[in-house]
N, C-alpha and C positions, 0 to 999 in steps of 0.2 A: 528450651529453645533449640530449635535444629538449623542446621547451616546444609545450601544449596549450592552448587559451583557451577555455572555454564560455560565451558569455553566456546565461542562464538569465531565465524567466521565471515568476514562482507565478501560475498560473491560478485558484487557490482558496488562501482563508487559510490559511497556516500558523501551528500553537499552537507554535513551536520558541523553547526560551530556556533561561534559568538555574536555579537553583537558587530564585532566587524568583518564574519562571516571567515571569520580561520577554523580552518577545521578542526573540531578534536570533542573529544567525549563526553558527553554532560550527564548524570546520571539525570539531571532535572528531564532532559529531553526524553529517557528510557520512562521514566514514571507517567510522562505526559501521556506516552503512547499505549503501557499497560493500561491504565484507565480507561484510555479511550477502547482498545480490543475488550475490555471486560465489558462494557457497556455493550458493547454489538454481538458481545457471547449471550449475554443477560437475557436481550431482548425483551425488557422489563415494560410497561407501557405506562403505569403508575411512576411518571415520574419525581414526585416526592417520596414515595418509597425507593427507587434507587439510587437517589442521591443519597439520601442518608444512610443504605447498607455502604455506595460506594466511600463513602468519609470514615465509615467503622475499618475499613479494609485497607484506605490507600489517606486516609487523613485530609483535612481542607477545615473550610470556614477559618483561619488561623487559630483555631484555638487546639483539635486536634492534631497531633503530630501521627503520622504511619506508627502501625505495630510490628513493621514489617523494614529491617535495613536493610539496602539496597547498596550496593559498592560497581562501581567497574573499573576496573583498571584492564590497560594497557598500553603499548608500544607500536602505535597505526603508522603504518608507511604513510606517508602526506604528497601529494601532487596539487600543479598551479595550473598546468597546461591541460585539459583533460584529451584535446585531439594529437597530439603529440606523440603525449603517452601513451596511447593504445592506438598510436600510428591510423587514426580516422580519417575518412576522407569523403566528402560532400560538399555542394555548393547550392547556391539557390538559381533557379531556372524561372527567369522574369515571367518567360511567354506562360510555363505553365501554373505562374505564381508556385512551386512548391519545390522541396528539394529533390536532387538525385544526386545518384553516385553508390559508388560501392556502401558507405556506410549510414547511408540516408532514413532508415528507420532507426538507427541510435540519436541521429541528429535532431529528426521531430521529438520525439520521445526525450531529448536532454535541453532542447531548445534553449530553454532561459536559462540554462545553465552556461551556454558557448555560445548567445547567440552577439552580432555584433564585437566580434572577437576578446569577448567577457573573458577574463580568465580567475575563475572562481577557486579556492583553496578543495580540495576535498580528499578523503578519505580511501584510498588505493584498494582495488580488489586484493583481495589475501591478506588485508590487514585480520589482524585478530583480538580479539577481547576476550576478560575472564570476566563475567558477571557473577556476582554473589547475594545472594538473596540469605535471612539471619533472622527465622521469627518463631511461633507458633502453625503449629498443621490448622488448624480453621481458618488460618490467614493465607499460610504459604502456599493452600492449594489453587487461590485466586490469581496470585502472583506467577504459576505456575502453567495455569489454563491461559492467560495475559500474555506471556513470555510464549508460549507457543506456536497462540495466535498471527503474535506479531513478524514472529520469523517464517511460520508458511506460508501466511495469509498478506502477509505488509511490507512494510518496509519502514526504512530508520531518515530523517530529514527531508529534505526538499527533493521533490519529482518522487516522494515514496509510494505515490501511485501511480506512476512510468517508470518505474523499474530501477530506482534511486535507493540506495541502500540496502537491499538484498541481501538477507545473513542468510549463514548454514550452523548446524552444531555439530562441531566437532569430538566433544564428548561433553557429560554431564551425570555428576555423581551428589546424590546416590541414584540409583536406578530405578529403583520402586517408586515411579509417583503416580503411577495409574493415566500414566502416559507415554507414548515413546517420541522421541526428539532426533532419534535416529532411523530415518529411513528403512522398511525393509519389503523384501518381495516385490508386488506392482504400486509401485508409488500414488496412483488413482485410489487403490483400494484401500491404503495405509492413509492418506488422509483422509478420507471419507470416515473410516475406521476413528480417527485419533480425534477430528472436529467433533464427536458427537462426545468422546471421551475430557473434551475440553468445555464443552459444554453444559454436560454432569457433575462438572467441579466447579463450576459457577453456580448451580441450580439453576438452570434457564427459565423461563419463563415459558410454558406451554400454554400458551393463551397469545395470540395472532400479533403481532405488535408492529405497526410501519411507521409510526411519531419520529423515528430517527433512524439512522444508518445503520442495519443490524444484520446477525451470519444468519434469522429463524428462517428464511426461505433462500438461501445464498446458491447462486446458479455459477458453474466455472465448467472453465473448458484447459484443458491439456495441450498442449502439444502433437503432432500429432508423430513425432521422430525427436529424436533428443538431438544435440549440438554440442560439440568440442569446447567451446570456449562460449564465455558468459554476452562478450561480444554478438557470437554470430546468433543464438538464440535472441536477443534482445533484437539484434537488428531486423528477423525475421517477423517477430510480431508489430515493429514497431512500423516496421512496410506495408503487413496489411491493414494496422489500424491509421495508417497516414493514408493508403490508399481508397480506404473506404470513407476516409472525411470528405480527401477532393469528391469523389463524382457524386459525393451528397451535401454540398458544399453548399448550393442553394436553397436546402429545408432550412432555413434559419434557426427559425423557433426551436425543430426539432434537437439540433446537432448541439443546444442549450445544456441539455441534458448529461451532456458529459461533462459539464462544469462548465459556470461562469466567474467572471464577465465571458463574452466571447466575443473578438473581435474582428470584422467582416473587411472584406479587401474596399469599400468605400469610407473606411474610418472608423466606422460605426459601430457602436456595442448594444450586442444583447444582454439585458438587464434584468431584474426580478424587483416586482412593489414592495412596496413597505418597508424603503432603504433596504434592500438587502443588497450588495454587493457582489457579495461573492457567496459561491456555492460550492464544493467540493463533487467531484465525478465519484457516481456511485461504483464506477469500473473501475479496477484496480488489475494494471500490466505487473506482472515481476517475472523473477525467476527462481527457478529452485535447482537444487543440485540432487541428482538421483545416487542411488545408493552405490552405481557403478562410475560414479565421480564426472557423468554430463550432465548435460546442464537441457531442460524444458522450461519452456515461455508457459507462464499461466494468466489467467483472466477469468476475474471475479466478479460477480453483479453481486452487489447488496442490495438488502430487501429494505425498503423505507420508502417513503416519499420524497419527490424532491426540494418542495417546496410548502410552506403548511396551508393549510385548507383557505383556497382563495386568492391565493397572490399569484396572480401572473406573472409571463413574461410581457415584454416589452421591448419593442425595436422601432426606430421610427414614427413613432406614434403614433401603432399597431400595437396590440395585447394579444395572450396568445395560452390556453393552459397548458403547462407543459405534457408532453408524452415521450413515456418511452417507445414506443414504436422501434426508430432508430436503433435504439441499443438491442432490442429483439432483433431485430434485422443484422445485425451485427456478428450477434451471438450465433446466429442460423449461418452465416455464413464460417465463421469459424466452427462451428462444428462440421460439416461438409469435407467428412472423414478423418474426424479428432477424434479422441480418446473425451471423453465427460469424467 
């Protein structure tokens, strides 16, 4: 058996807790999330074959337990206030329906976290974690490719794709896994470099796959300057991803696509058939921390479909296939002198 040690850092609050939404560590929540980044490393399309590798790897059906123990402990600084504490400042502007103010792209970007003067438990930038991983090398390299994923590519709890729980690694011993965890050189080039290296530890799938939300054609854009504090990077993306919804505000259908429900200034929500409710945004906001300790906004397009073959949207009682359109439009516009 080998033993793996992460010590972790949240670069941006995490909203992660119970039942009665206090904050604090679950390792359930960390396995929830490995699983899920393994599967979009995979890229698997056969999905009864990947259920079943992933139950050999990470345990389910109740009857398999993990080959693989998982611990995290630590001592998270905890806040209740979160505009307070990071001294925020925004308001909402009727005429234009939307927010301004100095801190107004943290504010859309945390919305249901603060909105209605919510004051939600969560998890303090600079809080720290040690994670522990305790298994065999055919396992541990899954857990390993999972864990890495999650901290470039994701995020930990609620708004983890608006820039909600954002880790860094602070160190991580032993060294040798045929990945690095620690930043170096040009940060574009070191991940580009490391996803494919995270990806070869899964065995991915080289065969096309869009059934689900996956890294096999994954499009991201950079920053195009780095930021002092995890604040002003978060605010800066979340400005021009709140200013690119208003003046397309009236594609309905389209602006679907970043995840539903989605709810229109006459009440009204956009929906998807076949009871489906909700959908998760294939865009994922975060931030990451560069090797000279600032801080770059990233944004991810995952490769998948959004909805499965045939079901519509619906608003109004109008139907509608979705497209990404939008999110290309998006993306072209944030590139427009980014780093890729």
């Amino acid at each position: 058996m080998k033993r793996l040690t992460f010590d972790l850092e949240f670069i941006t609050p995490a909203f992660i807790g119970g039942a009665n939404q206090q904050a604090e560590l679950r390792p359930a929540s960390f396995v929830g999330l490995l699983r899920w980044w393994w599967r979009a490393l995979k890229g698997e399309c056969d999905i009864k074959k990947l259920r079943e590798e992933e139950i050999k790897i990470f345990g389910g059906d109740g009857k398999m337990a993990s080959p693989v123990y998982l611990r995290i402990e630590g001592d998270v600084s905890k806040g209740e206030d979160l505009i307070n504490e990071y001294r925020l400042s925004w308001s909402f502007d009727r005429n234009r329906r939307a927010l301004v103010g100095p801190h107004a792209g943290v504010g859309y970007l945390y919305y249901s976290m603060v909105a209605l003067n919510k004051k939600r438990e969560f998890i303090k930038a600079g809080s720290r974690l040690r994670l522990t991983l305790i298994g065999k090398d055919e396992f541990l390299k899954h857990y390993i490719a999972s864990l890495w994923a999650l901290v470039f590519l994701g995020g930990v709890g609620a708004r983890n794709r608006r820039g909600g729980g954002n880790l860094t690694v602070v160190d991580y011993n032993p060294k040798d896994l045929g990945i690095s965890f620690i930043p170096t050189g040009y940060f574009d080039e070191w991940l580009v470099e490391n996803l494919k290296r995270a990806k070869d530890l899964v065995g991915y799938s080289k065969t096309p796959c869009n059934e689900y939300s996956n890294l096999k054609n994954v499009k991201l854009v950079l920053s195009p300057r780095e930021f002092n504090t995890w604040v002003e990077a978060l605010n800066d993306i979340g400005n021009r991803f709140m200013n690119f919804r208003l003046k397309n505000r009236q594609r309905v259908f389209e602006t679907a696509v970043f995840g539903i429900p989605v709810r229109h200034s006459n009440g009204q929500f956009v929906k998807a058939g076949n009871d489906i409710t909700r959908r998760s945004s294939p865009v994922i906001i975060k931030v990451v921390k560069t090797p000279k300790g600032k801080y770059l906004w990233m944004v991810l397009w995952l490769w998948g479909k959004f909805l499965p073959n045939g079901v519509k949207l619906s608003f109004m009682g109008k139907t509608q296939e979705p497209s990404f359109k939008l999110i290309e439009e998006f993306f072209q516009e944030l590139e427009g002198g980014a780093k890729k």
